[in-house]
Backbone as CSV, one residue per row, in Angstrom:
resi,resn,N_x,N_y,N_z,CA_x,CA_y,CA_z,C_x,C_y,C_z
1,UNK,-23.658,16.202,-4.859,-23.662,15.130,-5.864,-24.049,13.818,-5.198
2,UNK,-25.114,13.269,-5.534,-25.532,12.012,-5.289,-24.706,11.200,-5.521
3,UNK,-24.661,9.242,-4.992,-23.916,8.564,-5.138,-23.690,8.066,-6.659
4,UNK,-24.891,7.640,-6.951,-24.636,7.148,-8.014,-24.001,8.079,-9.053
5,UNK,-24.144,9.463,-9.452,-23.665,10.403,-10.057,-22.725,10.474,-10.014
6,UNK,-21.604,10.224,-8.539,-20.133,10.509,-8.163,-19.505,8.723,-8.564
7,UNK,-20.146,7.838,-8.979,-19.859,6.686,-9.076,-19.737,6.622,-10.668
8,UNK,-20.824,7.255,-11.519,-20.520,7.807,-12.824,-19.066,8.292,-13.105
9,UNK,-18.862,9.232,-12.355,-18.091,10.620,-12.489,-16.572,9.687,-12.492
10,UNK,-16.834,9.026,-11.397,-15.188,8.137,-10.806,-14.942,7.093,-12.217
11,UNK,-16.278,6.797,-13.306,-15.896,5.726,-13.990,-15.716,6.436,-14.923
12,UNK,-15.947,7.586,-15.220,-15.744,8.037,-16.480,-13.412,8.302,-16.468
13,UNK,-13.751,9.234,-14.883,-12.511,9.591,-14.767,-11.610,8.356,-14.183
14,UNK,-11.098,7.870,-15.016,-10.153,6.423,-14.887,-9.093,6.374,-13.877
15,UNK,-8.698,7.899,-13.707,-7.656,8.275,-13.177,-7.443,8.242,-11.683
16,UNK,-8.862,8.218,-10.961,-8.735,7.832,-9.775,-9.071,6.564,-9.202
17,UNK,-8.566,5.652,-8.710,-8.200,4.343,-8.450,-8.519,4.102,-6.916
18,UNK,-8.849,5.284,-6.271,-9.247,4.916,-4.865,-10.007,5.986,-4.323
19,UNK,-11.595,6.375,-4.243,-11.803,7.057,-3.306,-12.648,6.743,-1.915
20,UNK,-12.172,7.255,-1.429,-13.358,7.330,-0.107,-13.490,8.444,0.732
21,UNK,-15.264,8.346,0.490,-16.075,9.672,0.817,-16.833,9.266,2.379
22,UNK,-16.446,10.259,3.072,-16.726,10.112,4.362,-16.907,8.947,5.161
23,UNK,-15.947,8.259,5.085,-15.561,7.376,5.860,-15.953,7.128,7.652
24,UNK,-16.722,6.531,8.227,-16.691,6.112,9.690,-16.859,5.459,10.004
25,UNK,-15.964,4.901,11.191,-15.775,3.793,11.584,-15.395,3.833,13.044
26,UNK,-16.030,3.208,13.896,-15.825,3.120,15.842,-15.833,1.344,15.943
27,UNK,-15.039,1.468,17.429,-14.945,0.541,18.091,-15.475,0.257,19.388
28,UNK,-16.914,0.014,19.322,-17.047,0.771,20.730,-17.705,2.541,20.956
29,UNK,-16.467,2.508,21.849,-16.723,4.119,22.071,-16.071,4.920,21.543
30,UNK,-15.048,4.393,20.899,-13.411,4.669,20.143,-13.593,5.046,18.440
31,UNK,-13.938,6.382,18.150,-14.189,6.570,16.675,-13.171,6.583,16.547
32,UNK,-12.980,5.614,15.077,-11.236,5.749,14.876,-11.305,6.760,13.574
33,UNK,-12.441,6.381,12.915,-12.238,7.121,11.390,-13.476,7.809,11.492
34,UNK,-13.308,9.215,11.126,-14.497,10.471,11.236,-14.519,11.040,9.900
35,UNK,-15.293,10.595,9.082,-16.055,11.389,8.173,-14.464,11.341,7.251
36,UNK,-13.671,10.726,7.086,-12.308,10.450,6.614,-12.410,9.982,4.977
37,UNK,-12.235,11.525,4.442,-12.254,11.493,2.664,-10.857,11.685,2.154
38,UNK,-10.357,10.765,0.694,-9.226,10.955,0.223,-9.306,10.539,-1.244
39,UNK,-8.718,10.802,-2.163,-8.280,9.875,-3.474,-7.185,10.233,-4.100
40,UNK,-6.687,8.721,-4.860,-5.926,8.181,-4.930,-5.901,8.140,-6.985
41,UNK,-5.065,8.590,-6.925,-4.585,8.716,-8.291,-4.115,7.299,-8.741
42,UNK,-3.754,7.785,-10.391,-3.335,6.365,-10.853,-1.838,6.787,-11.321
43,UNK,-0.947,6.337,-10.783,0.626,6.024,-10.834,1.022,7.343,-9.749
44,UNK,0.274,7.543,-8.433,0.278,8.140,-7.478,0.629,7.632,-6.071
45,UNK,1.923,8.166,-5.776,2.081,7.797,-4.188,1.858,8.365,-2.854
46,UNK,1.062,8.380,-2.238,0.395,8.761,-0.797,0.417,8.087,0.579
47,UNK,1.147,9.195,1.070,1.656,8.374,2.525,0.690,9.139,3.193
48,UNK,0.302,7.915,4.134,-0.787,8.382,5.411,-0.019,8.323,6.536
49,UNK,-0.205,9.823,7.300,1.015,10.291,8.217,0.277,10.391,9.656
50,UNK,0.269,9.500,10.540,-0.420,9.801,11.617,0.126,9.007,12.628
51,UNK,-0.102,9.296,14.355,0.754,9.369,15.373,0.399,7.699,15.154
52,UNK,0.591,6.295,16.063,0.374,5.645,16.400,-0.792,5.031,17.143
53,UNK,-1.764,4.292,16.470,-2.860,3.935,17.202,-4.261,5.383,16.964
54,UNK,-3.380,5.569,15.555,-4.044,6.808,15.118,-5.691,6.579,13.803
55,UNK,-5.239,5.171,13.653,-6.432,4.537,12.772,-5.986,4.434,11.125
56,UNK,-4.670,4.011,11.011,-4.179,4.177,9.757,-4.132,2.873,9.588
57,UNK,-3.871,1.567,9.987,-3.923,0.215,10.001,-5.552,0.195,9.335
58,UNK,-6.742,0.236,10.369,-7.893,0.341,9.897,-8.365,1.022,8.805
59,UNK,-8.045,2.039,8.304,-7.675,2.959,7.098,-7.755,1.748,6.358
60,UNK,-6.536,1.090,5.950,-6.047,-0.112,5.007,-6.426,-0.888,4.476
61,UNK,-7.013,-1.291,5.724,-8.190,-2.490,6.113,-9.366,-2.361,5.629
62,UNK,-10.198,-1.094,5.822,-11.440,-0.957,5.219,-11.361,-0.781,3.526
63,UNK,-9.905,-0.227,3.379,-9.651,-0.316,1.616,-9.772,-1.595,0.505
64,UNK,-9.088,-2.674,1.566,-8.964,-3.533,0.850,-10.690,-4.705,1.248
65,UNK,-11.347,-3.836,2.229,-12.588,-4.694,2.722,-12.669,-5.545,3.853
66,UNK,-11.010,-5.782,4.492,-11.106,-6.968,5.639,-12.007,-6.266,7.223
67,UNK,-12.045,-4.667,7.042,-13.298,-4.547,8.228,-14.053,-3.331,7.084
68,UNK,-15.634,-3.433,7.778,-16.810,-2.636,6.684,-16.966,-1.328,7.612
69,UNK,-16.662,-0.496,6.911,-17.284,0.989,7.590,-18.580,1.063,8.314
70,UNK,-18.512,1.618,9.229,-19.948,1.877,9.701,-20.772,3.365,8.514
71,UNK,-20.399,3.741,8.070,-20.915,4.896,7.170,-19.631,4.863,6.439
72,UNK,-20.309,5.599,5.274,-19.249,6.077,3.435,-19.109,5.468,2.404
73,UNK,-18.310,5.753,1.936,-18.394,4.854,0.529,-17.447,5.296,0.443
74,UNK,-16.556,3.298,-0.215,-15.034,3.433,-0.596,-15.163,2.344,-2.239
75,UNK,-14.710,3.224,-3.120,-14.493,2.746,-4.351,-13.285,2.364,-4.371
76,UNK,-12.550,1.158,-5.136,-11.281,0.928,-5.293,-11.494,0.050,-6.486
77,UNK,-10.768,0.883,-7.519,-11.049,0.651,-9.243,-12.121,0.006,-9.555
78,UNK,-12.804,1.428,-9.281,-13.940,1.614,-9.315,-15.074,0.433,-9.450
79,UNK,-15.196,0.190,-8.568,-15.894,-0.741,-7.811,-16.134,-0.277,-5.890
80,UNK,-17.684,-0.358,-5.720,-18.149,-0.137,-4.138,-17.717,-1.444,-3.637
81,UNK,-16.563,-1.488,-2.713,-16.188,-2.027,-1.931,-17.321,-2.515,-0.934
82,UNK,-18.116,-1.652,-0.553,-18.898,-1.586,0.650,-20.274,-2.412,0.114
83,UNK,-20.233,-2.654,-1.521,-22.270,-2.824,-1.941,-21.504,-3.679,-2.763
84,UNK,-20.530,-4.600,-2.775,-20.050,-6.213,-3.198,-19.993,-7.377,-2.458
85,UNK,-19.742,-8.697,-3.229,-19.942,-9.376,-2.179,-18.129,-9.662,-1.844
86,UNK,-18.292,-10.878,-1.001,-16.471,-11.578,-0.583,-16.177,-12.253,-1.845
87,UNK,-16.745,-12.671,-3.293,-16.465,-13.330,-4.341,-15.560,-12.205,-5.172
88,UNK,-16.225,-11.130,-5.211,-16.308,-9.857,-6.319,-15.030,-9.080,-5.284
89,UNK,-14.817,-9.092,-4.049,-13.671,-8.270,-3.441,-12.711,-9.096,-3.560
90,UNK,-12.575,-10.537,-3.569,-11.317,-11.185,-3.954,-11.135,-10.931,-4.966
91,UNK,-11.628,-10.702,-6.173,-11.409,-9.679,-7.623,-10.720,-8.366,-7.497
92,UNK,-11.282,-8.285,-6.731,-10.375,-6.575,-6.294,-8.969,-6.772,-6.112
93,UNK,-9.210,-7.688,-4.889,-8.049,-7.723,-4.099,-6.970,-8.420,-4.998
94,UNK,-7.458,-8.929,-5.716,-6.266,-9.780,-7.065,-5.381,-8.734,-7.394
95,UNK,-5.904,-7.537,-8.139,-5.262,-6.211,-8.396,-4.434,-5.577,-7.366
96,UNK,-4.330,-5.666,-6.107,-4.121,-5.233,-4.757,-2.704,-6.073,-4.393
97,UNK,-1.436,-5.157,-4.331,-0.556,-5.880,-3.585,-0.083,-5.375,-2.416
98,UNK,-0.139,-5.820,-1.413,0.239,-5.579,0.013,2.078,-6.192,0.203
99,UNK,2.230,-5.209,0.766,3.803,-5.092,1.266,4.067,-5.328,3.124
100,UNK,3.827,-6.164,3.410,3.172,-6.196,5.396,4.798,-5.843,5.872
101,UNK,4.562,-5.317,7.105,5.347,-4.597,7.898,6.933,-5.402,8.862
102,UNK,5.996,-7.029,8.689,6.941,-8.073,8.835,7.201,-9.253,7.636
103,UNK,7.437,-8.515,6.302,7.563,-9.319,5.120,6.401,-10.695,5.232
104,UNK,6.233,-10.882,6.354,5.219,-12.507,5.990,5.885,-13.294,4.936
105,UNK,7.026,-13.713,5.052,7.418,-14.554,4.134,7.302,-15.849,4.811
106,UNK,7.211,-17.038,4.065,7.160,-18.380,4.409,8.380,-18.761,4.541
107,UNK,8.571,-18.961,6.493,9.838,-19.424,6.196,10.568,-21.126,6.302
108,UNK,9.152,-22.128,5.814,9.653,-23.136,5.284,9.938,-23.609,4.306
109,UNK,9.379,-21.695,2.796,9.699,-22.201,1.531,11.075,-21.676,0.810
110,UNK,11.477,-21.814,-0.108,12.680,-21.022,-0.675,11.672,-19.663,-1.131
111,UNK,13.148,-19.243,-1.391,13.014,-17.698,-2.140,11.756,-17.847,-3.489
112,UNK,12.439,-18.687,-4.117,11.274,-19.091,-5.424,10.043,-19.023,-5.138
113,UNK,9.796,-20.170,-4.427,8.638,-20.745,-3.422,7.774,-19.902,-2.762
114,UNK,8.461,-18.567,-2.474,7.306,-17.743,-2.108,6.862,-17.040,-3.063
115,UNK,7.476,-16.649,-3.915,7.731,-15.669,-5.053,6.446,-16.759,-5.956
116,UNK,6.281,-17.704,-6.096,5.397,-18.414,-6.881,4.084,-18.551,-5.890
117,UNK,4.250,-18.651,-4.693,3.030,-18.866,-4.025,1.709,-17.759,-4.613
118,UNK,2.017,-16.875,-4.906,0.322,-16.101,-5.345,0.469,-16.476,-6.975
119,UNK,1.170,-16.680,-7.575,1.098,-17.418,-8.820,0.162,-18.301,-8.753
120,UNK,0.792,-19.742,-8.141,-0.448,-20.814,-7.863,-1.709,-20.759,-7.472
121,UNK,-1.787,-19.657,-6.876,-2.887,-19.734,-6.267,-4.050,-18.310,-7.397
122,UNK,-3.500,-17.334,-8.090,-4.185,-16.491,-8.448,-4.077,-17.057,-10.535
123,UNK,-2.964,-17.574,-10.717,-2.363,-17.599,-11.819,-2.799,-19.125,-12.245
124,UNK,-3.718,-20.166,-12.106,-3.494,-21.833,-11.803,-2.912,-21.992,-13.262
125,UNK,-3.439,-21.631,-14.160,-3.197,-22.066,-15.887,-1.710,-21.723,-16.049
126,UNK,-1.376,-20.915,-15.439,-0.131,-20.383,-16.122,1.249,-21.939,-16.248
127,UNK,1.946,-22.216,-17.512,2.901,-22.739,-17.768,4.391,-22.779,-16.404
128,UNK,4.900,-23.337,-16.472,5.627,-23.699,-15.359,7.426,-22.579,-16.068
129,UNK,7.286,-22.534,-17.121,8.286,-21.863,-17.848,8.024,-20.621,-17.887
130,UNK,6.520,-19.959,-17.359,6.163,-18.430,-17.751,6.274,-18.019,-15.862
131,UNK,6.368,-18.922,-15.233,6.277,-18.964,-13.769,7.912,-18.698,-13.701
132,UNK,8.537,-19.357,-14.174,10.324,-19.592,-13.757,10.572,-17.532,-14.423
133,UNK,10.123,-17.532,-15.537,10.620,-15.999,-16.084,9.675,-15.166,-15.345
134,UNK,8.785,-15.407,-15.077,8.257,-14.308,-13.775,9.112,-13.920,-12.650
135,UNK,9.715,-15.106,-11.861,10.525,-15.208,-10.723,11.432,-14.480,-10.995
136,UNK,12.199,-15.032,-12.317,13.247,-14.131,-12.496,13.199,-13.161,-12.468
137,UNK,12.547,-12.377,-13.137,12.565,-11.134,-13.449,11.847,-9.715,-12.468
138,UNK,11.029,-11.112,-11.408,10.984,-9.839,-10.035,11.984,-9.754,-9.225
139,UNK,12.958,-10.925,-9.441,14.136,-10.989,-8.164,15.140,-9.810,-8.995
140,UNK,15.176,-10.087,-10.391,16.068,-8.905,-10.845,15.668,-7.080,-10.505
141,UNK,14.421,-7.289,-10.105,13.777,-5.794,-10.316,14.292,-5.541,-8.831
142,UNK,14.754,-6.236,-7.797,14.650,-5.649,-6.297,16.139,-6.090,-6.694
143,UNK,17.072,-6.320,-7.374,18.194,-6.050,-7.379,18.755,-7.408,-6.516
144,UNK,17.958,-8.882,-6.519,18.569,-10.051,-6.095,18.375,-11.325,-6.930
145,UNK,18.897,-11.296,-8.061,18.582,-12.145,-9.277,19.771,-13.747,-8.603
146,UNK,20.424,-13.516,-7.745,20.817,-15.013,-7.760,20.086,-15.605,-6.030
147,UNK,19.133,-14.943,-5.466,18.732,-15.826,-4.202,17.520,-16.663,-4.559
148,UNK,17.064,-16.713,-5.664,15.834,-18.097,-5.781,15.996,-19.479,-4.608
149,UNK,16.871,-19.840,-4.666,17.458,-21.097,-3.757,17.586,-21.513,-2.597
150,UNK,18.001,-19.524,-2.252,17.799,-19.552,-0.617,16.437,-19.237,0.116
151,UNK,16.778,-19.720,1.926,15.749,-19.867,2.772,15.773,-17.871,3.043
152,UNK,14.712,-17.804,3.578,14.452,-16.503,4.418,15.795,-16.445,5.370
153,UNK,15.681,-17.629,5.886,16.728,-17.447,7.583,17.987,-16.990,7.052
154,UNK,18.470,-17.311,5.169,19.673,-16.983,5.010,19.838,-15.234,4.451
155,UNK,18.659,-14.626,4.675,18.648,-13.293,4.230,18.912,-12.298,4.971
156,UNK,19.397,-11.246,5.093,19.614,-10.330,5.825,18.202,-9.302,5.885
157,UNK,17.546,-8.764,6.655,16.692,-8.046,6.921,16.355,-6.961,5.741
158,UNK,17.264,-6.565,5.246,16.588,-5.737,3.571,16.647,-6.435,2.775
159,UNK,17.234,-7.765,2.783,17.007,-8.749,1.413,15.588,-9.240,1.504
160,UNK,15.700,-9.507,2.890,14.430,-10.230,3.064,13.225,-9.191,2.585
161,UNK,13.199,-7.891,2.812,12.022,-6.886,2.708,12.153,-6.745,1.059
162,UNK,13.025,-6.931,0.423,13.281,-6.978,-1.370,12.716,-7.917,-1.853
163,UNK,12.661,-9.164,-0.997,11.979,-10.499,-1.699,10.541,-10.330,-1.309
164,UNK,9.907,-9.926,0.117,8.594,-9.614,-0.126,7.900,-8.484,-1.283
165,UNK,9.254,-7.345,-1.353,8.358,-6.419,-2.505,8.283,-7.301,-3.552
166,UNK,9.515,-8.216,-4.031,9.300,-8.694,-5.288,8.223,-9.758,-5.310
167,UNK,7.375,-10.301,-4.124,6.406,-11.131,-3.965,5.508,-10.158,-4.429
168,UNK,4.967,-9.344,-3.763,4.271,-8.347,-4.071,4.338,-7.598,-5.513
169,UNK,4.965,-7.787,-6.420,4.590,-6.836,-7.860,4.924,-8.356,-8.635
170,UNK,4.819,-9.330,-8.378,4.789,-10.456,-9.393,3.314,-9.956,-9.718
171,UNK,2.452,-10.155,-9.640,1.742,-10.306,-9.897,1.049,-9.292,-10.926
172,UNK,1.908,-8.056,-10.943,2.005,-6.412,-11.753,0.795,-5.563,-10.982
173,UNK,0.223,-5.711,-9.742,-0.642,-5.143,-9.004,-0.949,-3.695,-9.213
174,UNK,-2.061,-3.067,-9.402,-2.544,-2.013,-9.633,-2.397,-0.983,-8.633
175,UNK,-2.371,-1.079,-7.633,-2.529,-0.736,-6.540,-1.443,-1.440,-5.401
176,UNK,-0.724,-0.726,-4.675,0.149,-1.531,-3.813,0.156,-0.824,-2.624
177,UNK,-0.060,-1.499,-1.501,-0.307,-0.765,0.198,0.999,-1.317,0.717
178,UNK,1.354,-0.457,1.430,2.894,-0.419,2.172,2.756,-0.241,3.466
179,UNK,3.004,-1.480,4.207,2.769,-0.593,5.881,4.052,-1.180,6.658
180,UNK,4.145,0.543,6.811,5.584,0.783,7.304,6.794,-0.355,6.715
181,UNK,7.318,0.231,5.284,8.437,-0.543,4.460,9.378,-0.315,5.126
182,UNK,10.390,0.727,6.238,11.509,0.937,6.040,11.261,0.043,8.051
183,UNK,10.810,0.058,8.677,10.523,-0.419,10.056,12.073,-1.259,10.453
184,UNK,12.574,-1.013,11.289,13.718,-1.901,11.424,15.089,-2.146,10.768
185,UNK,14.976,-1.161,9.486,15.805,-1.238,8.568,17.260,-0.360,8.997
186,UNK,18.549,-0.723,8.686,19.305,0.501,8.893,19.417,1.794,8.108
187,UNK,19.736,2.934,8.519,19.587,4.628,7.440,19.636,3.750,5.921
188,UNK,20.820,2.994,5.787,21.235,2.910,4.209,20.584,2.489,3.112
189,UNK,19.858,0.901,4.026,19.183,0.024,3.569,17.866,0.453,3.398
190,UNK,17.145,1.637,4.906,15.692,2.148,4.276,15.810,3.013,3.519
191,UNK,16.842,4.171,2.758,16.802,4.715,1.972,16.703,3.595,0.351
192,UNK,17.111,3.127,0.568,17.474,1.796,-0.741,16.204,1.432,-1.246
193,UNK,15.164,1.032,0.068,13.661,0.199,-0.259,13.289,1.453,-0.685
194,UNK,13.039,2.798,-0.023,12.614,3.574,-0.453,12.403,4.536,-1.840
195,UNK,13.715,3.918,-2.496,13.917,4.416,-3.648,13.863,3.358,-4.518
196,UNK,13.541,2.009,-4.105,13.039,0.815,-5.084,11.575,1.336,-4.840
197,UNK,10.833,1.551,-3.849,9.561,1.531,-3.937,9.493,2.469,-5.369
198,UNK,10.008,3.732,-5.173,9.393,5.039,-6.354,9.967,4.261,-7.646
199,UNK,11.048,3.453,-7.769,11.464,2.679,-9.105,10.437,2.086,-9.346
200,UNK,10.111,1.428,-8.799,9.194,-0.155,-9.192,7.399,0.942,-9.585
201,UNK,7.334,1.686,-9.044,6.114,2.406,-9.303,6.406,3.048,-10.691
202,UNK,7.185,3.666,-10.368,7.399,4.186,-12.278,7.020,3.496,-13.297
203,UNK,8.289,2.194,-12.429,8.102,1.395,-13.727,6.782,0.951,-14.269
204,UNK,6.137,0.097,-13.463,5.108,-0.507,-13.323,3.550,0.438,-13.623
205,UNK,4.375,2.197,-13.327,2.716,2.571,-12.933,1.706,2.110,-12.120
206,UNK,2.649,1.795,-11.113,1.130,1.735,-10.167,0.905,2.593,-8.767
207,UNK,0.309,2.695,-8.270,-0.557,3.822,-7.334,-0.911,2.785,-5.995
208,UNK,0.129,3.686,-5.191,0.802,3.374,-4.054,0.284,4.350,-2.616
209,UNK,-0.677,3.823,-1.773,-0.306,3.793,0.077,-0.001,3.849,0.610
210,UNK,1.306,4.720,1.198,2.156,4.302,2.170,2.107,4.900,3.757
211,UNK,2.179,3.761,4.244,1.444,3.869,5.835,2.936,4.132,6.838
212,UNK,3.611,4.959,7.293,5.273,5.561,7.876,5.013,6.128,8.311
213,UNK,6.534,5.567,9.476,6.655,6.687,10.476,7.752,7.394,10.113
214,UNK,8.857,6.697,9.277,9.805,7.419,8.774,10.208,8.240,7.873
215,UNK,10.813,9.153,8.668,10.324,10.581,8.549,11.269,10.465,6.573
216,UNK,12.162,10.223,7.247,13.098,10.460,5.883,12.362,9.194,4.579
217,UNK,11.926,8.417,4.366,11.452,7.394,3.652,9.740,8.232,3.318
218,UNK,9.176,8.965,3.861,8.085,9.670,3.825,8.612,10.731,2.515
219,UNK,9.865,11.507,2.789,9.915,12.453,1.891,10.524,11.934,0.429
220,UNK,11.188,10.687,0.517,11.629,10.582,-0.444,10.509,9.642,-1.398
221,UNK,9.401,9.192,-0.879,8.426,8.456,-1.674,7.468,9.327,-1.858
222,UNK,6.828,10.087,-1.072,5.646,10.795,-0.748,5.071,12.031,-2.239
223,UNK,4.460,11.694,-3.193,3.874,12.692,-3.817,2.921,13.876,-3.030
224,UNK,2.150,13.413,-2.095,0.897,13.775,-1.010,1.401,13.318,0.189
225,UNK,1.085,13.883,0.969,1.317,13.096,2.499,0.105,13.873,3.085
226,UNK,-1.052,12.678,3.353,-2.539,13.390,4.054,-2.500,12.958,5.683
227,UNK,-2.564,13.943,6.446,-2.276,13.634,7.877,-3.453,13.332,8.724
228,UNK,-3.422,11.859,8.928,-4.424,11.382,9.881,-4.955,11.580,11.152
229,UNK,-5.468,13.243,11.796,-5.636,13.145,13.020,-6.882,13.406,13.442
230,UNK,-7.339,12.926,14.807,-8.446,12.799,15.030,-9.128,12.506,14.024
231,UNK,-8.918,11.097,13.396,-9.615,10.323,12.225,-9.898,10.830,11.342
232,UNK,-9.677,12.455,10.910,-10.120,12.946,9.888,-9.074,13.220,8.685
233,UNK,-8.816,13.182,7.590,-7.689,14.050,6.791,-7.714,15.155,7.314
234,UNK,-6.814,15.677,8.159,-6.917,16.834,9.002,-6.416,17.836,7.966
235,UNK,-4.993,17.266,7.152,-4.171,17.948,6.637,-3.468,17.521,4.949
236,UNK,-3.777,18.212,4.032,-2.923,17.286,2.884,-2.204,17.763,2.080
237,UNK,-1.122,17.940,1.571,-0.183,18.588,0.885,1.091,18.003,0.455
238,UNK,2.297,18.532,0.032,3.361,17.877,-0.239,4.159,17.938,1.121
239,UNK,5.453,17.565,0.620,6.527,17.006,2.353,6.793,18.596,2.711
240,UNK,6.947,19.342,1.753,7.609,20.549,1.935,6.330,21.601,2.406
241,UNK,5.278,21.928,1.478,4.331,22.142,2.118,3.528,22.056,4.010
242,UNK,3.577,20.879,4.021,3.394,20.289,5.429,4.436,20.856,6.361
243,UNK,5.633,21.069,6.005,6.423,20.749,6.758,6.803,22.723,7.693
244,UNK,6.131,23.161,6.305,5.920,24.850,7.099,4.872,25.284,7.180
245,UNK,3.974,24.089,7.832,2.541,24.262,8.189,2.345,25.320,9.155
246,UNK,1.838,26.328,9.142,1.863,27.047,10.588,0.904,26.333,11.609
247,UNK,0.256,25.622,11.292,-0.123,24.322,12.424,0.749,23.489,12.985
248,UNK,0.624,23.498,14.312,1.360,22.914,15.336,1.255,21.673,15.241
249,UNK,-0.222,21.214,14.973,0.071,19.727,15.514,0.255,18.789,14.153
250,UNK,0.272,19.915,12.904,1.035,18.791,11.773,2.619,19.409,11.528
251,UNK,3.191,20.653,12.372,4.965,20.562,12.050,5.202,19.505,13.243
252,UNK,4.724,19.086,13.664,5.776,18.865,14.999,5.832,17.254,14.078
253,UNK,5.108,16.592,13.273,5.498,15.406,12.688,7.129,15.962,12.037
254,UNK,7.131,17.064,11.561,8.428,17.561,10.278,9.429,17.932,11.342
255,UNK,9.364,17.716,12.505,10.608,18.213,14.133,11.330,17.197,14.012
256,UNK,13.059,17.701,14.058,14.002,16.994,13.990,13.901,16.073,15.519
């Protein structure tokens, strides 16, 4: 199937929200991504499971456009990422909410204050009263409806990762990339994000990325888990599936 035909095919079928067909990408001498095909459903969660320094960061990256493949084609709602310009991918990326691995919260603004920052900047028209019931009602969804007021410094490390998700779905994002949500967290607290992540997707319907090493936060989000090795989707299936792979080098990810 030719491109344009499979570019038809992706617009007719609404349902997939992310593909990319043979993907490559080097650094150097260093192929990180080989011929690396996947898609991405709509109200679908997919964790990309691979060792460290395995090319899953870059993965991300070429999704949302911040580095260009050397070969493939990556659609993301439905639109060629790769044959747009930087005007038409900040369009994209509007739809696109990122969850970063160190919250990136601003920590000279309040809780509010960040929570409004992609407002102002994506939202300018919006009323100052449709901004205040926005806030609210993402701090209620991560289960912290009275910290508007407070600084970052006064949050504890899963509050703080609750106020970046709730930064992240103000905006009702189509698409949401997760890299590494539970990182640093204690057992209790990454089970908690983990099971706000699959809440907030329900709710919302939206079709979710998730880039983990943790093992337990993998099974409890994971619809797919496609295993990144030697840059290729080596491997793709469910947690349970995978996990009685008679391949060695995708059980030993499922080894206590």
């Amino acid at each position: 199937m030719n491109l344009q035909n499979q570019h038809i095919q992706d617009t007719v079928n609404s349902d997939i929200v992310v593909r990319l067909e043979k993907v490559c990408k080097s650094f150097g001498n260093n192929q990180v991504l080989r011929d690396f095909s996947m898609t991405l459903e709509k109200g679908q969660n997919i964790v990309i499971l691979g060792r460290s320094g395995s090319g899953k960061s870059v993965l991300i990256k070429c999704i949302i456009g911040l580095i260009k493949p050397d070969s493939g084609v990556i659609h993301v709602l439905q639109r060629n990422i790769s044959g747009i310009g930087l005007h038409e991918i900040d369009k994209v990326r509007s739809r696109i909410g990122f969850l970063f691995q160190s919250n990136a919260l601003y920590d000279s603004m309040t809780v509010r204050e960040n929570l409004e920052f992609p407002l102002r900047r994506h939202r300018r028209q919006m009323e100052e009263k449709e901004v205040n019931l926005l806030v609210e009602k993402a701090l209620a969804n991560v289960g912290l409806p009275n910290t508007a007021d407070m600084m970052p410094s006064e949050l504890s490390g899963g509050m703080r990762k609750r106020i970046a998700l709730a930064r992240t779905i103000i905006l009702k994002p189509e698409i949401i990339l997760y890299d590494e949500p539970t990182t640093g967290l204690d057992p209790i607290t990454a089970r908690e994000i983990s099971d706000l992540i699959v809440e907030l997707g329900r709710k919302y319907q939206t079709s979710s990325i998730i880039i983990s090493h943790d093992m337990n936060c993998v099974k409890r989000v994971a619809e797919k888990i496609i295993m990144l090795i030697d840059g290729r989707c080596y491997e793709e299936g469910t947690y349970e599936q995978l996990r009685q792979s008679g391949d060695e080098a995708v059980r030993k990810f499922f080894e206590p």
